[in-house]
N, C-alpha and C positions, 0 to 999 in steps of 0.2 A: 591298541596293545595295553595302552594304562587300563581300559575299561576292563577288558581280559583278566589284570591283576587283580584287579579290586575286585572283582567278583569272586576270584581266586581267594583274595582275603576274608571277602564277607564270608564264605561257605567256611574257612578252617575256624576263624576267627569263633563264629556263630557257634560251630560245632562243639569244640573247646571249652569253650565258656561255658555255655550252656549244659555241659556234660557232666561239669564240674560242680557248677551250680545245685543242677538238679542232685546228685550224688549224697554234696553235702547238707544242702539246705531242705530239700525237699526228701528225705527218704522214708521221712516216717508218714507222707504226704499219699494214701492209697489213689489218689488219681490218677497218679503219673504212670500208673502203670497198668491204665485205661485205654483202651487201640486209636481211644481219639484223642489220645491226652497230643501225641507228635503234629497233629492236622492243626489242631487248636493253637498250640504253639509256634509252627510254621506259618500260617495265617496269619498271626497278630503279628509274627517277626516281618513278614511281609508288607502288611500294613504301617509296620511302625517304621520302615524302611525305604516309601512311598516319597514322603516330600523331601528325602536328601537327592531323588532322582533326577531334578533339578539341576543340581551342581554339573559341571561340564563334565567330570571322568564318571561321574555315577553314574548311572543306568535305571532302568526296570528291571533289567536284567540283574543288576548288583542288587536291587532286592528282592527279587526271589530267589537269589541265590544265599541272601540272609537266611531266608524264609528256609531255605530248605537246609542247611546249615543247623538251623536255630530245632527246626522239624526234628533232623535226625540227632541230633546230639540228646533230646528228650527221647526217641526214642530207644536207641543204645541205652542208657544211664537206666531206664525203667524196666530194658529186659536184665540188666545186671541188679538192679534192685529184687525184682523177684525172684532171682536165683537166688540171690542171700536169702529170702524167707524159710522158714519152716515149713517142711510140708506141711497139709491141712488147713 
C-alpha cells in the first residue's frame, strides 16, 4: 500500500513540478515544444529515478511513474506554451 502512495506521489509530484518548471524557466526554450521533448524527459526522469528503487517502499514502479509524471507535465506545459505563441 506504501509503494501504491509513493507512486501516487512520484506521478503528481513529478507532474507539478515539472509543469511548473517548464512554464516558467523554459518558455522561451523552442524544444519543449518538440513531440520528443515529453519521451526525452520521461526517460531521463526514469532513469534518474532507478537507484532510489532500492529503498524498501520505492519500487520500479515508483520510477516510472516519476518518468511518466515528469513525461507528461513537459508535455502539458509545451502544448500551453504554443498556444501563447503568435501564429506564424
Amino acid at each position: 500500500m506504501l509503494s501504491v502512495l509513493a507512486s501516487l506521489a512520484a506521478i503528481v509530484g513529478g507532474y507539478l513540478g515539472t509543469k511548473r518548471f517548464v512554464l516558467s524557466r523554459l518558455r522561451y526554450v523552442d524544444a519543449v515544444t518538440d513531440p520528443a521533448a515529453p519521451w526525452v524527459a520521461g526517460a531521463a526522469g526514469t532513469v534518474a529515478g532507478l537507484p532510489f528503487a532500492v529503498l524498501p517502499i520505492l519500487t520500479v514502479g515508483t520510477a516510472v511513474s516519476l518518468g511518466a509524471g515528469i513525461g507528461w507535465g513537459v508535455y502539458r506545459a509545451g502544448r500551453e506554451l504554443a498556444r501563447r505563441l503568435p501564429p506564424g
